[in-house]
N, C-alpha and C positions, 0 to 999 in steps of 0.2 A: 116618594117612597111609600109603599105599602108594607106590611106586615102580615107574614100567618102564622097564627097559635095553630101548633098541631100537639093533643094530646093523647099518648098513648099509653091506655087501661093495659094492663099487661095480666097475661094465663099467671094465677098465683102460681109464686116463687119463679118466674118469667124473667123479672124483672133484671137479675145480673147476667142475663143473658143477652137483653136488649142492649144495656149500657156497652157490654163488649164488644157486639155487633157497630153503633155508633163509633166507638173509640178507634176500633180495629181496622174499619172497611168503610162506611157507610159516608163519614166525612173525609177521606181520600177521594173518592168517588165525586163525593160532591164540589170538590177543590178542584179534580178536572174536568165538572159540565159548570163550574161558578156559579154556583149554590152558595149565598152567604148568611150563614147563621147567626144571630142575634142572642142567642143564650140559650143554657140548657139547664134546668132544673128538675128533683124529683121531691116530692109531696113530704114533708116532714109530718105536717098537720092536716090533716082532712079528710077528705069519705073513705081514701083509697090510700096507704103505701106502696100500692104495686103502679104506682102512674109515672112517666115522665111526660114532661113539659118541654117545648120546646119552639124557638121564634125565629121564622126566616124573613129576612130581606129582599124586598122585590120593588123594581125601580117598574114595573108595571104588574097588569095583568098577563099581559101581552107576552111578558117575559117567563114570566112564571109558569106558564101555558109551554112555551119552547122547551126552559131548563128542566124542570119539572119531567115532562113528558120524554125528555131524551134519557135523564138518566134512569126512569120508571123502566126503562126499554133495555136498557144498557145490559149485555150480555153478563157482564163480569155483576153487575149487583144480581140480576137474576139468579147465576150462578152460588155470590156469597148466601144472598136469603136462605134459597135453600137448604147451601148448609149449613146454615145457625141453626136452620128447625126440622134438620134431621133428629133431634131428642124432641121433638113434638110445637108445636105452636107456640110463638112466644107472644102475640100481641093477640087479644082477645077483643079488644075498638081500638079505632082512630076516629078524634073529632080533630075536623080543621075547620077555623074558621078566619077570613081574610079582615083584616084592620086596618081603618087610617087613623093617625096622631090625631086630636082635636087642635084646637086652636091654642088651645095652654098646656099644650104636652111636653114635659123634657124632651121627648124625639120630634123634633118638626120636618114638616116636607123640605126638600132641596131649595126651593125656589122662595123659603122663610127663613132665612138665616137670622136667628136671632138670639143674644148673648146668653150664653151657658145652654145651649143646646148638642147634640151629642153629634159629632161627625158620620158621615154616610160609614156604614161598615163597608 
């Protein structure tokens, strides 16, 4: 099991617009190409209140590359994007970046089962 941090800097006062788009559309979508999310977070403390944070589950690269790519493509999210940002831009960056557990992570690979670690999502 891999991991991606994808964080999205949001166009100020952006921000409850993103969150709606997520709530609304974005995780339907990804529940029909099996997109499995890992948590989602927004910034209390830090450079940025206009950010979320957020962590997907990927049993390869391989995979992530397919689901990823299919629903990047997907009519109907094309369709919703745009109109979230018909009142203008809502995300101003995205950083991703791909992650594996270390050796003494709570989250460990499949093939390390070992006690009090967290189930595959």
């Amino acid at each position: 099991m891999i991991y991606e941090m994808r964080v999205y800097r949001c166009v100020p006062g952006r921000l409850p617009a993103l969150l709606r788009r997520f709530e609304t559309v974005t995780l339907k979508l990804w529940e029909k190409h099996g997109i499995r999310q890992a948590g989602f977070f927004t910034t209390l403390i830090g450079e940025s209140n206009q950010e979320l944070t957020y962590f997907l589950a990927w049993e390869s690269l391989a995979e992530r590359e397919k689901k990823w790519g299919a629903f990047m493509t997907d009519p109907d999210w094309l369709e919703a994007r745009a109109k979230s940002e018909a009142d203008g831009q809502i995300v101003g960056n995205i950083v991703s970046q791909i992650l594996a557990p270390t050796a003494f992570s709570a989250v460990k690979w499949p093939s390390l089962p070992q006690r009090g670690t967290l189930a595959q999502p």
